[in-house]
VOFIMI-69020 format. One record per residue (C-alpha): residue number from 1; x, y, z. Coordinates in pm, 1 decimal. Layout:
N
nuse	c1	c2	c3
NUM	X	Y	Z $
...
***
This chain:
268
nuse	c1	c2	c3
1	5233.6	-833.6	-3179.5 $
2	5012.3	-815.4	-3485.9 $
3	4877.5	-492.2	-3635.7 $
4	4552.0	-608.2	-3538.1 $
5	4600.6	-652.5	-3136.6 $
6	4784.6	-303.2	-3167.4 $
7	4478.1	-164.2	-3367.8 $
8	4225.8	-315.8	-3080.1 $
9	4450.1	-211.1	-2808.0 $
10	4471.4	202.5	-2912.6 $
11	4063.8	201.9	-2964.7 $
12	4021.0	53.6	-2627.6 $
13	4261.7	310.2	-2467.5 $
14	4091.5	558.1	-2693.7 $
15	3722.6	447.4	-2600.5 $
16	3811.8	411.0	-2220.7 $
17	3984.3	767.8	-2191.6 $
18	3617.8	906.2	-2369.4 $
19	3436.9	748.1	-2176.9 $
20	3614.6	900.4	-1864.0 $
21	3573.6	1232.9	-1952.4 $
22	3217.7	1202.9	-2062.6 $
23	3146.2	1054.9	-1697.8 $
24	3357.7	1332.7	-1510.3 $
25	3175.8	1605.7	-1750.5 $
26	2808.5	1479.1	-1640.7 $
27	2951.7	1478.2	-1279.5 $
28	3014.9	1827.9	-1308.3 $
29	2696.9	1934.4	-1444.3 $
30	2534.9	1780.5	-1196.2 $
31	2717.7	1987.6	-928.1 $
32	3104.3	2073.3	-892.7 $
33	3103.9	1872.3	-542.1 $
34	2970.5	1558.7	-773.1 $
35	3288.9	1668.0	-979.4 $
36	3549.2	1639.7	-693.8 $
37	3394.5	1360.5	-524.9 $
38	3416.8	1181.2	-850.3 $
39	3785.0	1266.0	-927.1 $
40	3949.8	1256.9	-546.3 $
41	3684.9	1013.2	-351.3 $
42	3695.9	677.0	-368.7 $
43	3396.2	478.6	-495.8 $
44	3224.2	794.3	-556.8 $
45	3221.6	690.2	-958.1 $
46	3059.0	394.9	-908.2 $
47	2807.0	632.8	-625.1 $
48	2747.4	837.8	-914.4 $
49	2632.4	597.4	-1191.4 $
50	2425.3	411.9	-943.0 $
51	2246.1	731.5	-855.6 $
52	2249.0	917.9	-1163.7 $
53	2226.7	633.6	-1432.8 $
54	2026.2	827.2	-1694.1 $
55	2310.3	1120.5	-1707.4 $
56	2602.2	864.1	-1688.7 $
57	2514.8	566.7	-1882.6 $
58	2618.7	699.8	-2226.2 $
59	3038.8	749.9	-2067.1 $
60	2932.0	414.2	-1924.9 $
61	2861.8	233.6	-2199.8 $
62	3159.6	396.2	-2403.8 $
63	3376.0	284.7	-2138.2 $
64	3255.4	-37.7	-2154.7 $
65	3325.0	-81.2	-2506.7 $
66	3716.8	26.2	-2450.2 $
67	3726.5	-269.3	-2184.1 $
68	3575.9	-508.1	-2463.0 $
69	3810.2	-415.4	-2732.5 $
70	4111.5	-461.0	-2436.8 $
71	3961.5	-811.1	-2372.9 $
72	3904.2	-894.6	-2739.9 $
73	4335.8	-759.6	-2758.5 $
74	4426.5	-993.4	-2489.5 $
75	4228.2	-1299.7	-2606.6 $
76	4379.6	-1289.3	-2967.3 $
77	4734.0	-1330.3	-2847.2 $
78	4827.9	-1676.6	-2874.3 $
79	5049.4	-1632.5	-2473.5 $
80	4812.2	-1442.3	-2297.6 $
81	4520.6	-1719.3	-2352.0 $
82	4799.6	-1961.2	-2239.2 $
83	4825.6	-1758.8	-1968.9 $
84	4458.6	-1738.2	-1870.3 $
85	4395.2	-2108.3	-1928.0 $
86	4652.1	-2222.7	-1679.0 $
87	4575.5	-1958.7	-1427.8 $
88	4175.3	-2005.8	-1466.9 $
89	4230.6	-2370.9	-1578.1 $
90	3952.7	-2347.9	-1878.9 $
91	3984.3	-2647.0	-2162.7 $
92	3874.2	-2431.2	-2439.9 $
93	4158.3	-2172.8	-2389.1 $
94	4431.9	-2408.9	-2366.0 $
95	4740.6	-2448.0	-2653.0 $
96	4638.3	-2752.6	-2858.9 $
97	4775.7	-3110.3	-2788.2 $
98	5031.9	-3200.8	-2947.4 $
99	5161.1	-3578.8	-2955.8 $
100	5410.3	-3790.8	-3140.3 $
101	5194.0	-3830.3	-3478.3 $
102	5142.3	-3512.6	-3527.8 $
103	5514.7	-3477.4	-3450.2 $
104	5589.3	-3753.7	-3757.8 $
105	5332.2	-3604.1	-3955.3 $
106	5532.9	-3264.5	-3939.7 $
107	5889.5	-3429.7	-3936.2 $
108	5757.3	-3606.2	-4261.0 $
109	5613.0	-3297.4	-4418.1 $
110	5964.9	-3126.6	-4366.4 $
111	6180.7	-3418.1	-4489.2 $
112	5977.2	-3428.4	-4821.1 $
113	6019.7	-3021.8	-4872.9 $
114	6425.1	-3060.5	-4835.3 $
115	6419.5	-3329.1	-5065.8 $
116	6253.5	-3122.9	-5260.3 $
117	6497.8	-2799.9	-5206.0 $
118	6776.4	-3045.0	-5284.2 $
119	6670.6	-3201.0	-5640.8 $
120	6598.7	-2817.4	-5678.5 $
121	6963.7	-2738.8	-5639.8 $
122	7107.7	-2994.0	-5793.4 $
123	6890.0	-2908.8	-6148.6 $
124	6992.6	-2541.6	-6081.8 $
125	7363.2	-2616.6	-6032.7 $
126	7385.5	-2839.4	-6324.2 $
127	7229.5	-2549.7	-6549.5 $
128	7460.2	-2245.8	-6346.8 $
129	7742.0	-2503.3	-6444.0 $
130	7704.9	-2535.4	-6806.5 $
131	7590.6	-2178.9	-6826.2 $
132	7908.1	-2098.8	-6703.9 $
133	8122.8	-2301.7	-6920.9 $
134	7913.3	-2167.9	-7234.3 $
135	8013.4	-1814.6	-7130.4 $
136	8391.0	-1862.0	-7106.7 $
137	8405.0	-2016.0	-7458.5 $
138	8215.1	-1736.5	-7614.1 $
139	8432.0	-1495.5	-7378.9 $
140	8754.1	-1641.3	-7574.5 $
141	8545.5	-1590.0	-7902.6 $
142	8430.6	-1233.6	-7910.7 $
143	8610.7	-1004.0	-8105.2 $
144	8734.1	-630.8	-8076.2 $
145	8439.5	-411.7	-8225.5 $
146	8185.6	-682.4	-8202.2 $
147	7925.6	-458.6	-8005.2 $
148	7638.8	-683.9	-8041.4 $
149	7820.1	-976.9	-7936.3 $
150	7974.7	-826.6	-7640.0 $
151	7592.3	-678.0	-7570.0 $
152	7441.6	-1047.6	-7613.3 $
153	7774.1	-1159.7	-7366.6 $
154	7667.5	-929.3	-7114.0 $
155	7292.4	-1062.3	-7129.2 $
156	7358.4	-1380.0	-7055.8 $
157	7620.6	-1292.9	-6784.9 $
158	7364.8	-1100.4	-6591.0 $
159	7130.9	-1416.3	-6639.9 $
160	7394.9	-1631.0	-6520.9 $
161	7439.1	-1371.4	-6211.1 $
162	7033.1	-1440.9	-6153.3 $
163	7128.6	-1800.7	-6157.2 $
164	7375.4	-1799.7	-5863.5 $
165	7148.0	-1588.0	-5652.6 $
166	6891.5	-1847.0	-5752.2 $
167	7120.0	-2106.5	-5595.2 $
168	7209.0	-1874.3	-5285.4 $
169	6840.1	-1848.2	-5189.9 $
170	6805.2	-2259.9	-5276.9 $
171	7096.3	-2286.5	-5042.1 $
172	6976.8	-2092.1	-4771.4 $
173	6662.8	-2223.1	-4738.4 $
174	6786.2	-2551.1	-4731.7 $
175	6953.0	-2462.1	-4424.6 $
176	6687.2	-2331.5	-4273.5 $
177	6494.7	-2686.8	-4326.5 $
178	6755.6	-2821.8	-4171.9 $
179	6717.6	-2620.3	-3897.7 $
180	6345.3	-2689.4	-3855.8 $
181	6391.6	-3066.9	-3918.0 $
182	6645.2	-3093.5	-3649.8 $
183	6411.2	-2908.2	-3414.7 $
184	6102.2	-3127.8	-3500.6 $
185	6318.6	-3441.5	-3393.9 $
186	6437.0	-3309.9	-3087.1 $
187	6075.2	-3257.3	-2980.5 $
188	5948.7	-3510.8	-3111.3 $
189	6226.7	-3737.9	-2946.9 $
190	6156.3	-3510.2	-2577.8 $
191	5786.6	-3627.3	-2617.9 $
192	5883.6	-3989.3	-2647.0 $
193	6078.4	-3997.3	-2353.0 $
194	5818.4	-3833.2	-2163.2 $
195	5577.5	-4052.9	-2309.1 $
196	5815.2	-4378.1	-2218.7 $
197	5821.1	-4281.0	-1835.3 $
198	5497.2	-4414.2	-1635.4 $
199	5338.8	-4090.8	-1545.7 $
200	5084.6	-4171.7	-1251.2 $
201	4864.0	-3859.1	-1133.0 $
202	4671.5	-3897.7	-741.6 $
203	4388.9	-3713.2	-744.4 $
204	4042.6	-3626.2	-577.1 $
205	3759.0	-3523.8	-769.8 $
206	3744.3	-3203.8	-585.8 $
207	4125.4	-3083.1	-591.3 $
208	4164.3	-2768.2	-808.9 $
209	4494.8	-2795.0	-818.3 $
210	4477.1	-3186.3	-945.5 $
211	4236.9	-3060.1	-1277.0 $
212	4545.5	-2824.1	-1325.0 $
213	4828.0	-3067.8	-1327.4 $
214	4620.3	-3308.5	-1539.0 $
215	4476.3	-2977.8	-1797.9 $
216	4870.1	-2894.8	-1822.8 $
217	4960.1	-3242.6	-1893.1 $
218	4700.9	-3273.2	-2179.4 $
219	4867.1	-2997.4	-2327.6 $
220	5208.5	-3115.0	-2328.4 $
221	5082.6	-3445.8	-2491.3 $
222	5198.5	-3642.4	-2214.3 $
223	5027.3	-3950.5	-2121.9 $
224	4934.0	-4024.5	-1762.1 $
225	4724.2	-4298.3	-1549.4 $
226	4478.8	-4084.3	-1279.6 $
227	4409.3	-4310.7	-981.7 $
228	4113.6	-4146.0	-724.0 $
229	4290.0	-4197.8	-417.7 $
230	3967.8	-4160.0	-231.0 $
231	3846.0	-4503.8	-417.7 $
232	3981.0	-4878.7	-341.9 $
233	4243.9	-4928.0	-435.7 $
234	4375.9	-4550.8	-499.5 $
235	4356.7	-4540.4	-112.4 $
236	4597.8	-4779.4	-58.3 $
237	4857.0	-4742.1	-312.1 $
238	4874.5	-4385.4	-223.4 $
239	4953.5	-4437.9	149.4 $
240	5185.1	-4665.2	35.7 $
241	5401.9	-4422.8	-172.8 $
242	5387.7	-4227.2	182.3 $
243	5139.2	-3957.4	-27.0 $
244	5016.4	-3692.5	227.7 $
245	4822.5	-3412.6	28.7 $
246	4715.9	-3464.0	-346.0 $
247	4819.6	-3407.8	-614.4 $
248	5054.8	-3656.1	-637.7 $
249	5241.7	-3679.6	-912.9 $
250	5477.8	-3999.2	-958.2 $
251	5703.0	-4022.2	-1278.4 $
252	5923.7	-4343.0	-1277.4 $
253	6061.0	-4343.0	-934.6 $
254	6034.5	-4005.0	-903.4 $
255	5751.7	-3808.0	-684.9 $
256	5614.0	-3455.4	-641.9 $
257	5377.1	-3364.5	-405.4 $
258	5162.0	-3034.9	-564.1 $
259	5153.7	-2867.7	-923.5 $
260	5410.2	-2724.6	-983.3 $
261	5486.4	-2715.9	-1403.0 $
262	5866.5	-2603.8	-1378.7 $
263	5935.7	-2925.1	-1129.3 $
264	5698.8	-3145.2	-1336.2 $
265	5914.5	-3017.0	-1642.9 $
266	6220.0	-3135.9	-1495.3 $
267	6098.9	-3510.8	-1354.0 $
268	5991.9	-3594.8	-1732.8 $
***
């Protein structure tokens, strides 16, 4: 969670818990019954504000505030508008599509950094080499009471030290563009197998649950034909596959009656 969401999220805890006790403090001076009725009875809060809008408004408002910032918290997380766009099945909120040339574009981007890394290593390898094989001959050559050959050895030994760490951190991040190449193909190769299977969706233009399956569909990249099933011929061919409530979803041979994302998952 970034310092920013945590920042939002201990003003709106901050601005709601004000906003709290400036209501239940203009309850009270209105009358200790307003004051018990507004901690123990419910609804009486919302009795109160109605009633006595001038004296509450200000808590009101604060409170208000702490409810935005918790909103503002919740909307900047990248999972949580995930969330919401599935459950409330909005466009705008939905992860970004991704499809197979964006998926190249990446894999591409990746394969030219670890060539990159490697022509990097190789350079720094050859130079750790011959730095090496410099020091050892002036190792055999330094003589006893030398001092400022021995300090101008020791010099270049700690440069050749910097080297090798050089190539450590070269190495390492090699591996981890490995890593992140292999995962790119893997993906990318998933989508294209999804995207290989016919992926027919029978809908109605008033089925909630159809816009969902086809909004979480567009956001896995996956290409899909939509048939009406309430228009010739989407009638028929759905009462052929023996389709009894929409959606419908039909991947290759395979059929699912409802939305139901793990299940979809699994059929691509």
């Amino acid at each position: 969670m970034s310092p920013f969401i945590i920042f939002l999220l201990i003003v709106s805890l901050a601005l709601t818990l004000i906003g709290s006790l400036m209501l239940l403090v203009a309850a009270f001076r209105q009358g200790i019954l307003w004051g018990l009725a507004y901690l123990f009875v419910p609804f009486a809060a919302l009795v109160f504000l109605i009633i006595h809008w001038r004296e509450a408004k200000a808590g009101f408002f604060v409170s208000l505030g702490g409810f935005a910032c918790l909103v503002t918290a919740l909307f900047s997380a990248s999972e949580a508008r995930e969330t919401v766009a599935r459950a409330a099945h909005v466009p705008w909120l939905a992860p970004a599509k991704v499809n197979i040339e964006d998926s190249s574009a990446a894999i591409q981007a990746q394969r030219d950094h670890l060539y990159d890394l490697q022509e990097e290593l190789s350079r720094s390898r050859a130079e750790a080499n011959s730095q090496y094989k410099a020091l050892m001959d002036r190792r055999k050559g330094l003589k006893p009471g030398d001092h400022a050959g021995v300090h101008q050895f020791n010099l270049d030994a700690a440069a050749y030290k910097q080297q090798n760490e050089a190539l450590q951190r070269i190495t390492g991040e090699i591996a981890a563009c490995n890593a992140e190449l292999s995962r790119l193909l893997s993906e990318r190769a998933t989508q294209a197998a999804a995207n290989s299977k016919k992926v027919v969706i029978y809908t109605t233009a008033w089925c909630p649950a159809c816009k969902a399956a086809k909004q979480y569909r567009d956001s896995k990249g996956i290409h899909y034909q939509e048939v009406d099933v309430e228009q010739a011929p989407g009638g028929e061919a759905f009462q052929r596959l023996g389709g009894t409530a929409v959606p419908l979803i039909v991947v290759g041979d395979k059929k699912l009656t409802g939305f139901n994302p793990a299940a979809l998952d699994a059929m691509l």
